[in-house]
N, C-alpha and C positions, 0 to 999 in steps of 0.2 A: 373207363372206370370199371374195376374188377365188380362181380357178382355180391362178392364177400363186402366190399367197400359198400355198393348199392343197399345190400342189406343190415349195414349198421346202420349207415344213414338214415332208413325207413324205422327202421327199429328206435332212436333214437329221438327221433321227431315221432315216436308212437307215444312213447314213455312221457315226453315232454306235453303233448297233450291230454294223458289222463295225468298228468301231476296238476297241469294249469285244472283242467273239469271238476277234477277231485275238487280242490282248492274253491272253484267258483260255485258251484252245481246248491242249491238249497238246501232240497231234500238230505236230513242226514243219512235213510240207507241207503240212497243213491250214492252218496259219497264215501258212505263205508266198500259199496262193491267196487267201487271207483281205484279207492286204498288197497284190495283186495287183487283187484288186476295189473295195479301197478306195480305191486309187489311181484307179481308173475315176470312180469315183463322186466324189470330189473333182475332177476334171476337168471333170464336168457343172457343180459350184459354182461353177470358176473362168469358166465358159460365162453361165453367170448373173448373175456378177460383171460383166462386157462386158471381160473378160483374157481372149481368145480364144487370145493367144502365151503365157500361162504356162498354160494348160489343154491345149495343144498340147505344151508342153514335160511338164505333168505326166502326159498318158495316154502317152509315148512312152518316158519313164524307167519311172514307176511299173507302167505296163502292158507294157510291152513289155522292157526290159533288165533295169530291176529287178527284174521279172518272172522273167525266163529267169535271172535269176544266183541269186533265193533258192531256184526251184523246184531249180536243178543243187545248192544248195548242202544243202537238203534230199535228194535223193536221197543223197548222200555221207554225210551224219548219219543215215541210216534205220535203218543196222545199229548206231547207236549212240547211240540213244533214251532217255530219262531213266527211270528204271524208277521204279514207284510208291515202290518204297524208298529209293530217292535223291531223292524231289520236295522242295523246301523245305518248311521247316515249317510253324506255325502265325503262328510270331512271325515270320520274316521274311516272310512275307505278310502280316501285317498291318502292319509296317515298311513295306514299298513300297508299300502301300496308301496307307498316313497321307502319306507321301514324295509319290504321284504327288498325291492332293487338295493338298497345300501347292504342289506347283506350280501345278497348271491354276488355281488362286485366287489364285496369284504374277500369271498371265500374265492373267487373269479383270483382276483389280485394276488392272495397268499398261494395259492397254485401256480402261477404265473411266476411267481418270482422264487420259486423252489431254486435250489442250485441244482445243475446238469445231470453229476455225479452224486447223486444224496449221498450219504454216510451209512453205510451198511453193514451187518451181522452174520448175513448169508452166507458167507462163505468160512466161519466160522462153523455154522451149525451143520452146513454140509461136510465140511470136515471132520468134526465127531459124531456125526448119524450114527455111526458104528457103536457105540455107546449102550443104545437102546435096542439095537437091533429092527427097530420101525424103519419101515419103505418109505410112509406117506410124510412129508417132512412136516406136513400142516400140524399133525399129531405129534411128532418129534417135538417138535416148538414149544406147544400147551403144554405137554405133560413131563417135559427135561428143563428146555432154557427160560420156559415162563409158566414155572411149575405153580409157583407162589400165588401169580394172577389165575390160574386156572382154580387153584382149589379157592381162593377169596370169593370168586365167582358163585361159587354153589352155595358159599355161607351167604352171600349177599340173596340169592334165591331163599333159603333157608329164613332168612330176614323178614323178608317181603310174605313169605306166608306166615308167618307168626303176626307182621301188620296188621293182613290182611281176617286174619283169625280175631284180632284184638280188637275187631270193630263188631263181632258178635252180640245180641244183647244178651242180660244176663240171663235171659230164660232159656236163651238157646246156646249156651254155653255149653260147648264138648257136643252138641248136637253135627244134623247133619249138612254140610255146606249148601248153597244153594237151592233154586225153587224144587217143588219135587216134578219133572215133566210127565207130563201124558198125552201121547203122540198117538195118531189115529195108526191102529195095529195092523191094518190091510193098505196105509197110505206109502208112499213114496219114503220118507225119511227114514219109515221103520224097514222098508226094504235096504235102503242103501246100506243102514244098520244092522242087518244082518248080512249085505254080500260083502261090504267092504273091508269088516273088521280083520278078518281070518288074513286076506291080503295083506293089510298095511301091516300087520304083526310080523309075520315074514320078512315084510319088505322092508320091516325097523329095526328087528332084528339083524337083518342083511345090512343094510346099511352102519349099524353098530360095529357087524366083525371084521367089517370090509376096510375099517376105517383106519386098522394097523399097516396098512399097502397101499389101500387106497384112497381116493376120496370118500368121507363121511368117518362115522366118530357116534359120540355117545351122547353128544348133544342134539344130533339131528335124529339118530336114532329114537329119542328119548322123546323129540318133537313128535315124532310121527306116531306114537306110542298113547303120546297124550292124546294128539287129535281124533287118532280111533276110539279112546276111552270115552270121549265126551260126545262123540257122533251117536254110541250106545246110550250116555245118559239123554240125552238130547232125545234121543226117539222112546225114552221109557222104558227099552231094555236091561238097566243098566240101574243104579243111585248110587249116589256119594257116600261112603264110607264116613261113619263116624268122626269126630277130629279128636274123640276122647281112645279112639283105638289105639292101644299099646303098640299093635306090630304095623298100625300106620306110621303113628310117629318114631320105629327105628326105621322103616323107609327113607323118611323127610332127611335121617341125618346119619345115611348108611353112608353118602358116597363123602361130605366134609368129611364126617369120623374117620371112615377109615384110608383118605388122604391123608388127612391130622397124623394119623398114626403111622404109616407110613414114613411119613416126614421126619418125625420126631425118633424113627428108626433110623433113619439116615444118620443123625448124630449119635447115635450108640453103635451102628455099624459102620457107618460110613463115614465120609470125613466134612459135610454141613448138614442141615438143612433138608432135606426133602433130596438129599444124592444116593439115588440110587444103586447097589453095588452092582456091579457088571454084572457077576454069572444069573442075577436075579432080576435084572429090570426091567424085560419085557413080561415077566410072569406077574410084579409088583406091578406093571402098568395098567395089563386086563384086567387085574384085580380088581383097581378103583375105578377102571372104568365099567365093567360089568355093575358096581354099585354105583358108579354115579346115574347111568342110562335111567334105572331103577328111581332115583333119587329125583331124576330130571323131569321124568314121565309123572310121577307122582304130585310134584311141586307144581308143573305146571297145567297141571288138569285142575289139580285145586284150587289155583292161582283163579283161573276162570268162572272156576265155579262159585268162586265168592268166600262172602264169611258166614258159617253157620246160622242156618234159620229157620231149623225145625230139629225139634228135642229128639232123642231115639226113641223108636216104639217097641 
């Protein structure tokens, strides 16, 4: 048994046991850091897999946002903990038991019985790459042959914070999201907050430009953008911006808008829909994606931070 073999296998039987802990463990933070490392460790799998951009995107949800929102979400549940006398009983745990085996054998079975040869697109898309002039084909994909689902996406975020806004009470309406923090100014959090930020903006940025060639894009960019934004609010260097701010909200709808529009260019210049004209595509593509990064970073900081709950001062 090769090295490489030896080391999925441990790796694999790593993952599987913080998915079972996650799942079993009481304590809800314990089970948030649980979700938080598992996420890591699925990250290495999709590293393994040669999905360097969805392993990018899942250590920057899973590790980093996902992270910071289950851990805040546990702290808030801490004083209100499931007590041994309220835990489920015998039969409905062994109800979700039976429940979760029927599925993982559900989804076991329908992978099992895939056909050999799936039916595939790839060698279509490899064949026009030329089109775009993009290297990275991950990106090719989003922003050409599933242009439609790529810009839906940002409206669908676009959605979710207006939700998320619409649960504001009326006092705090157009105020500022989330608690206001104050983090000890000589402690740990407020250091990491001030070494870390300068970093990860580099490193999101980097990741943003890199993602024409290479692995990453404007989504993980955009991840990582957030997580440094809210590591600042988090230590108190930092607060949430208004939701009644004008040039916040052309942020929230910089990168849908002007996909939209783009789009809707294509049928005046070009011949559908969101087609791109060749001497123009790859400059119409950094375009939206410089405002979607913008767009992404924005939505999902906010996203975490909640719905407004303190007026402007």
């Amino acid at each position: 048994m090769s090295v490489a073999t030896v080391f999925e296998v441990v790796l694999a039987t790593v993952v599987l046991g913080f998915g079972f802990w996650t799942t079993a463990v009481r304590k809800t933070y314990s089970a948030a850091v649980g979700f938080v490392a598992y996420g890591l460790l699925v990250a290495l799998i999709w590293v393994r897999l040669d999905a360097v951009d969805v392993a990018l995107t899942e250590a920057a949800i899973s590790g980093g946002l996902g992270g910071v929102l289950l851990l805040g979400a546990a702290a808030r549940l801490r004083d209100s903990e499931t007590t041994a006398a309220e835990a489920p009983g015998s039969l409905t745990r062994a109800c979700a038991a039976v429940l979760s085996v029927l599925i993982a054998a559900a989804l076991a079975g329908a992978v099992w019985l895939l056909p050999e040869h799936a039916p595939t697109l790839a060698p279509r898309s490899v064949a026009n790459a030329w089109a775009t002039s993009l290297a990275n084909p991950v990106t090719n994909v989003l922003m050409a042959f599933r242009a439609m689902d790529t810009m839906l996406e940002k409206v669908v975020l676009l959605l979710a914070i207006i939700g998320v806004w619409s649960l504001a009470p009326d006092t705090a309406w157009g105020g500022r999201p989330g608690p206001c923090h104050r983090a000890d100014p000589n402690g740990v959090l407020a250091f990491l907050a001030r070494l870390l930020p300068p970093v990860g903006i580099v490193v999101g940025i980097y990741v943003f430009w890199t993602g024409a060639d290479h692995p990453g894009g404007a989504f993980q960019g955009g991840a990582i953008l957030a997580s440094m934004w809210l590591l600042a609010i988090m230590a108190g260097l930092a607060d949430t911006p208004a939701a009644s701010r004008r040039w916040l909200r052309c942020i929230l709808i910089a990168g849908p808008g002007l996909f939209l529009a783009v789009g809707l260019g294509g049928l005046w210049f070009g011949s559908a829909f969101l087609a791109y004209p060749a001497a123009y595509a790859k400059p119409l593509i950094l375009g939206i994606e410089v405002a979607m990064i913008l767009t992404i970073a924005a939505t999902l900081g906010l996203l975490l931070a909640g719905a407004p709950e303190r007026s402007v001062k």
